[in-house]
N, C-alpha and C positions, 0 to 999 in steps of 0.2 A: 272397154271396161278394164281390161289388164293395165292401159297404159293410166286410166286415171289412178287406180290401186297405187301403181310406182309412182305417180306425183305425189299422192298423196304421202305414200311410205319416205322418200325423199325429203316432203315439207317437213314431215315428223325428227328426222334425222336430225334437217339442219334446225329444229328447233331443242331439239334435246343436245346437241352440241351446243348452241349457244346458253341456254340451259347449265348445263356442266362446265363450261368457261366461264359465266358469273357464279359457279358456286367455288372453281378453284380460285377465281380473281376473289373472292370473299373469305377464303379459308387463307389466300397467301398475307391477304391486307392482315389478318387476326392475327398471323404467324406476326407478321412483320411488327404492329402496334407490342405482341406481346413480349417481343426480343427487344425493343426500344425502351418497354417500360423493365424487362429485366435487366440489360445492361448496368446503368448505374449500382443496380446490388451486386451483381458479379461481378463487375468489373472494380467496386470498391473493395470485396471479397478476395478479388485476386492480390491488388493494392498491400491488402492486410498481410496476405500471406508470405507474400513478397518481402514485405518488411521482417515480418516477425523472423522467416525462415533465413536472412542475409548473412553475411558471411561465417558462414557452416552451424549457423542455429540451426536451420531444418535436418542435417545429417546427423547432428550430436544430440537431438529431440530438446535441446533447449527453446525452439519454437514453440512447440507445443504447452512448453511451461510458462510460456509469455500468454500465448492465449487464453490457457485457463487462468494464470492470475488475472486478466483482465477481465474473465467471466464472475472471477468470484468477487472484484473492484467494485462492478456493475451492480451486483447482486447485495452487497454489504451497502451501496449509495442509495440504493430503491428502498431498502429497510432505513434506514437514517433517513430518508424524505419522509417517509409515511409515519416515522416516530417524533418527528420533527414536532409537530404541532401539540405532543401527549405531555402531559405531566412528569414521566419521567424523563424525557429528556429537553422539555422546555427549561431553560435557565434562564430569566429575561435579568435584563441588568439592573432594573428596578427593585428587587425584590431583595428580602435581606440576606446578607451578606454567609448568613448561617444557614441560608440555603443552599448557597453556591457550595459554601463548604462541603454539604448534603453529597451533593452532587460529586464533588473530588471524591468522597470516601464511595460511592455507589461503583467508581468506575474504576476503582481496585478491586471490588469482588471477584469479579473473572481472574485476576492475578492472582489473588490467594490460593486460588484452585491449581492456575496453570504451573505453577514452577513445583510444587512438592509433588501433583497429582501426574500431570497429564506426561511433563518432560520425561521424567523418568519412565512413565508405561510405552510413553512412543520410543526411548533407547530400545525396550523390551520388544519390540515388532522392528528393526531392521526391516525384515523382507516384509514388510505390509506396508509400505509407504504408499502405496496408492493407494490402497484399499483405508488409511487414516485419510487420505486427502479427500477421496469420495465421499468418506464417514462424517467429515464436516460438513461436507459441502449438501447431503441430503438431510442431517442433521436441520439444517438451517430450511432447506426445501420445508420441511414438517414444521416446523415454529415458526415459519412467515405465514403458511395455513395456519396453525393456529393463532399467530396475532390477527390476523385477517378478520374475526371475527370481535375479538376485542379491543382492537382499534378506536372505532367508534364509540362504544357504549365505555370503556376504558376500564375494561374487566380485570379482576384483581391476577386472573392471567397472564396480562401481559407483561410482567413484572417478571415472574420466573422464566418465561418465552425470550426478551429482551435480553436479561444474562445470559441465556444458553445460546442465544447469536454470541453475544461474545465473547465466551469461551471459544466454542465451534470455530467462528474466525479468527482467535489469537491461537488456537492451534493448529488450522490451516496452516496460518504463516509462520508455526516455529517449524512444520514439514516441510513449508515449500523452500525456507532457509536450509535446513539442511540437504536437501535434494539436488541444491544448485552446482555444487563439485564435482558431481556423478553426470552431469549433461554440460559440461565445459566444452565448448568448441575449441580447437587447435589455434594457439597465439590469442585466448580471452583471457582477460588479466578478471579475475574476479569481482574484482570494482566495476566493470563495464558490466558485465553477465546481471551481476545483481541491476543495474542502472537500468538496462532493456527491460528486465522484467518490473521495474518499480516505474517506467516510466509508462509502459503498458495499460500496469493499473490506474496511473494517475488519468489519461485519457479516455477509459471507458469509464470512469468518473465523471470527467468532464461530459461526455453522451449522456448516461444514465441520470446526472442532477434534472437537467429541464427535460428530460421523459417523463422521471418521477415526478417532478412539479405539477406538470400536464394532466397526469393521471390525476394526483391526487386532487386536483379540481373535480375530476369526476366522482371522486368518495375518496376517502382514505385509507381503504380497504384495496383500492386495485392498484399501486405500486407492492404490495403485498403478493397479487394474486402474480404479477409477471415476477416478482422476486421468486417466488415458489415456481417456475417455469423456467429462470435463469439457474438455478440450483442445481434444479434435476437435470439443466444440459451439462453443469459442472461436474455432477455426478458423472454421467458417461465420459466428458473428456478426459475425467482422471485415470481413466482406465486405457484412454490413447498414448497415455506416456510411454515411454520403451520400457523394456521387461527389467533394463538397467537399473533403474531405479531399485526395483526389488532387490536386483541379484547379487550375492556376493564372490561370484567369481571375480577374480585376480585382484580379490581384496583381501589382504591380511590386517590383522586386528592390529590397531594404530600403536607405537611406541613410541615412548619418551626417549628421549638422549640419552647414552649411556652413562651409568651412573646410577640411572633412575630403577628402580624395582622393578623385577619382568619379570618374575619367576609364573610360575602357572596358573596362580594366586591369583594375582595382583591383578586388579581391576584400576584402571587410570580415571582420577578422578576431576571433580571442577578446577580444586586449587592447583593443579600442575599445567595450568593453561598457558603460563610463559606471560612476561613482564607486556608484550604488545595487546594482547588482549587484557590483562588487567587494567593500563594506563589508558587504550581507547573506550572502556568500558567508563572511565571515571571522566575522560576528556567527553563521551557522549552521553552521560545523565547532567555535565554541566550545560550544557544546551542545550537539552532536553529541558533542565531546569530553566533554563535561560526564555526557552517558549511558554510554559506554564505561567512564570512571574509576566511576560509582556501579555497573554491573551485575556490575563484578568486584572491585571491591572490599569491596562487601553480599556478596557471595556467600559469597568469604570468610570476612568480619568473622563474618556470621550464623549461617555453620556453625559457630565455634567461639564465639562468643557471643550466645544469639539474645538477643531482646528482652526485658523483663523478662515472666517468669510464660509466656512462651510458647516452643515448642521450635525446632527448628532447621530444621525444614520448616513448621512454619509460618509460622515469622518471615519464609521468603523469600517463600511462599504470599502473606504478606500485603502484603510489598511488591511482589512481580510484581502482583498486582491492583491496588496504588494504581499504579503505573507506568503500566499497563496503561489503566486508568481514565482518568490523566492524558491517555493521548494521545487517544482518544476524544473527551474532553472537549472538549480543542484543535480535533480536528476539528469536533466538532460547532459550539463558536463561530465557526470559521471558514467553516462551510456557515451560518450565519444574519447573518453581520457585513453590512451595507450597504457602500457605495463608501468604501473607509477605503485613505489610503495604506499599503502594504507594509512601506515606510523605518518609520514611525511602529509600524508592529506589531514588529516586528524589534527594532526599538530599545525600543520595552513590555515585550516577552519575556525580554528579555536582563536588564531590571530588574530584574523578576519574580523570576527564576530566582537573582542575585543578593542578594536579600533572601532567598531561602528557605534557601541557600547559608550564608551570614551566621548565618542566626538555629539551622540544624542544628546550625554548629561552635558557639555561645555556650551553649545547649541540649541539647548530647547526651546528657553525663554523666546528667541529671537526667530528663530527656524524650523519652528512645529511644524511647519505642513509640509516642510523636507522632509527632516528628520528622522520623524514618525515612521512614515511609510518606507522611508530608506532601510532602519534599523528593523522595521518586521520584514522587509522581504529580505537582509542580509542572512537575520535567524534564519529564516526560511530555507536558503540554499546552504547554510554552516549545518542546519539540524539534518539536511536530505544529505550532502555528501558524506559528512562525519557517519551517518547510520551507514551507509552501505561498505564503508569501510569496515566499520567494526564489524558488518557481516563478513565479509571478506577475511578477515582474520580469524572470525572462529571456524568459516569455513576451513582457511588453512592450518591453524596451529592445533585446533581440539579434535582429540582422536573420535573415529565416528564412535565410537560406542558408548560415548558421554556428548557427542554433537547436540543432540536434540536440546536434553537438558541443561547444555550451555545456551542455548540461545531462550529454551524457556524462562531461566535466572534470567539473564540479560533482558528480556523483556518486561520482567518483572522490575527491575533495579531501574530499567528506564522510563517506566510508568511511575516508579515510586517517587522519583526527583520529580516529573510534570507535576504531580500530586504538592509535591513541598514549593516549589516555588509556583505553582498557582495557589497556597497558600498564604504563602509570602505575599504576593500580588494582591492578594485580599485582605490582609493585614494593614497594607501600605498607607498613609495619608493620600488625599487624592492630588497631590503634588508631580507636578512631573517631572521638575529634575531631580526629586528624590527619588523618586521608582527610577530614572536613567542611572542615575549613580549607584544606586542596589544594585542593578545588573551587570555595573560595571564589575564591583568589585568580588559581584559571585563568577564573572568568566576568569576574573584575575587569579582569584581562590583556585577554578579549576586548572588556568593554567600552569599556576607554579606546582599544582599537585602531579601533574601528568603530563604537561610535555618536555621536560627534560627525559624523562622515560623512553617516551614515544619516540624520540630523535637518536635517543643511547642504542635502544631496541634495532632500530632501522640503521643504521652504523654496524649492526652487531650481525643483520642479514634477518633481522625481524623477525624471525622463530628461537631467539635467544635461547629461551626456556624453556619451550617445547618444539625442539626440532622432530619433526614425524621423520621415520627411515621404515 
């Protein structure tokens, strides 16, 4: 009896171990399937950080400032997908011309706010720079919920919801411009600093367009509802930035060159920003203005004449991607250029842009389906370098206490040119070597206004005017 009892307690054993060896062989298969299917996100995860954080971005927390502009790229693409299809930001080319107009004046409202209102109250918060960056960034989290709802039905909401995005993100970006000085990594020329982080946002762009697409097949309500989800993660990273940002230890309040008024008074203002920032400021609304007059006057031109052997959506097809290309491009030389003055890029650009200009209008008749696409992604990369330059320069030459509100004017002056010459552009006969030859001779205007400055400036050690001490 005893000895069957042990057989039997035995058989039990070895089946309860076999038992427990297919539930570990079962829990390790799980493990293993679930580490194979996470790999590719941590592992592109690490990839990211890898990048953003590279030669001393992660210790100088300029990493972190890449990331969230990419979050807020992301976040700003998903709302532009889902407003895509609405009345107010549908512009079809067909439609008359005193709508488009409509449309330029609609997309200065945010501007009339941002330079008198916003610039000046963010000089006034210094130490709150993150807690402005957050401010936008949940700001937008609450008005993608609320357009979420008026999307579809095209509720007279979402009119006031859609400006307050973009206020929200032109004033993201006059913080996160001034921010970028205070997170310089050691041997980053400013021109690059800004180019990693503009080049950041352009790729979570690139992600976010065909996510949003995707979604909004599903309703047009849910690149909305992940817009409100990408926000509120933007909200907490802004608060990942170093304390730096805030703080003004071993910062003294910025000064002019001797000569200039310091008494205890004296508050330094916009006009003492020095000849490099006034001439890159005139050198980049021309080509700012330069892209306004080509986006609407291609539009035009293309829809009723495309290119030879190609039709009228694809003709614009193919130059929104050289445009598109263009600016990329710009950014990326500007995220690899070494310690290169500003003035000197500014003043390259503008040549650039005018040779490509030049050789459209001599060109056109015969060489449309170059041309075209040549001269919008040349804009392309002249409009992305020449910006980050002039960031670059008010980073350097404008004292912080008037930074913000430099860069809010500056934003505003270079909205207002896109605005005149996509006026112009709209104005134009639908001729294309005359719209070539318009643009020649508006880069021409710009050049002789501002680069002889720019080149004087950059000889002179580029803070001519305002040397900070």
């Amino acid at each position: 009896m005893a000895a069957a009892r042990a057989s039997k307690g035995s058989r039990f054993s070895r089946a309860s171990t076999r038992s427990g060896l297919r539930r570990n062989r079962v829990r390790g298969a799980g493990r293993a399937a679930g580490r194979a299917l996470h790999r590719p996100f941590t592992g592109a995860a690490r990839g990211v950080r890898r990048a953003t954080h590279a030669h001393g971005a992660g210790e100088s927390g300029l990493g972190k400032l890449i990331e969230l502009h990419a979050v807020n790229s992301a976040g700003d693409m998903l709302i532009t997908v889902a407003l895509a299809s609405t009345v107010f930001f549908s512009v079809p080319t067909d439609q008359a011309r005193g709508r488009v107009a409509l449309y330029l004046a609609v997309t200065m409202a945010p501007f009339a706010l941002l330079a008198p209102v916003v610039g000046p109250l963010l000089d006034r918060v210094p130490h709150g720079r993150r807690a402005a960056m957050a401010a936008a960034m949940l700001a937008r989290a609450l008005l993608a919920l609320t357009m979420s709802g008026a999307v579809a039905a095209g509720g007279l909401e979402l009119y006031p919801a859609a400006l307050g995005v973009l206020v929200a993100s032109k004033a993201y970006g006059v913080v996160r411009s001034a921010v970028v000085p205070r997170l310089l990594p050691p041997r980053f020329s400013l021109v690059k600093a800004n180019s990693r982080v503009t080049l950041a946002g352009l790729l979570a762009t690139a992600v976010a367009a065909p996510l949003g697409a995707g979604l909004h097949l599903i309703g047009p309500m849910w690149p909305l509802f992940v817009a409100f989800l990408v926000f509120c993660g933007g909200t907490f990273l802004s608060f990942t930035l170093p304390h730096k940002v805030d703080s003004g230890k071993g910062e003294a309040r910025a000064r002019l060159a001797s000569g200039e008024p310091s008494g205890p008074g004296w508050r330094p203002g916009l006009r003492t920003v020095g000849p490099s920032v006034l001439h890159g400021l005139q050198a980049n609304a021309t080509l700012r203005a330069l892209s306004g007059l080509l986006t609407f006057f291609l539009a035009f031109l293309l829809r009723e004449q495309p290119l030879s052997g190609l039709g009228a959506a694809t003709s614009l097809g193919l130059v929104v991607v050289a445009a598109g290309g263009g600016n990329a491009l710009g950014t990326t030389v500007g995220a690899w250029l070494r310690a290169r003055g500003p003035e000197r890029i500014v003043a390259g650009v503008l040549g650039v842009a005018l040779a490509a200009t030049v050789t459209a209008a001599v060109g056109y008749g015969l060489l449309s389906l170059v041309v075209v696409p040549v001269v919008a992604a040349t804009a392309g990369l002249c409009q992305a370098l020449g910006k980050l330059s002039l960031d670059a320069m008010i980073q350097r030459d404008v004292p912080e206490t008037v930074r913000t509100s430099a860069f809010a004017r500056s934003e505003t002056v270079l909205q207002l040119s896109w605005v005149v010459g996509g006026a112009l552009g709209i104005a134009l006969p639908l001729v294309g070597e005359v719209g070539m030859v318009v643009a020649s001779a508006l880069v021409a205007v710009g050049a002789l206004v501002s680069v002889r400055g720019l080149l004087g400036a950059a000889r002179r050690g580029g803070r001519a005017g305002a040397r900070v001490r």
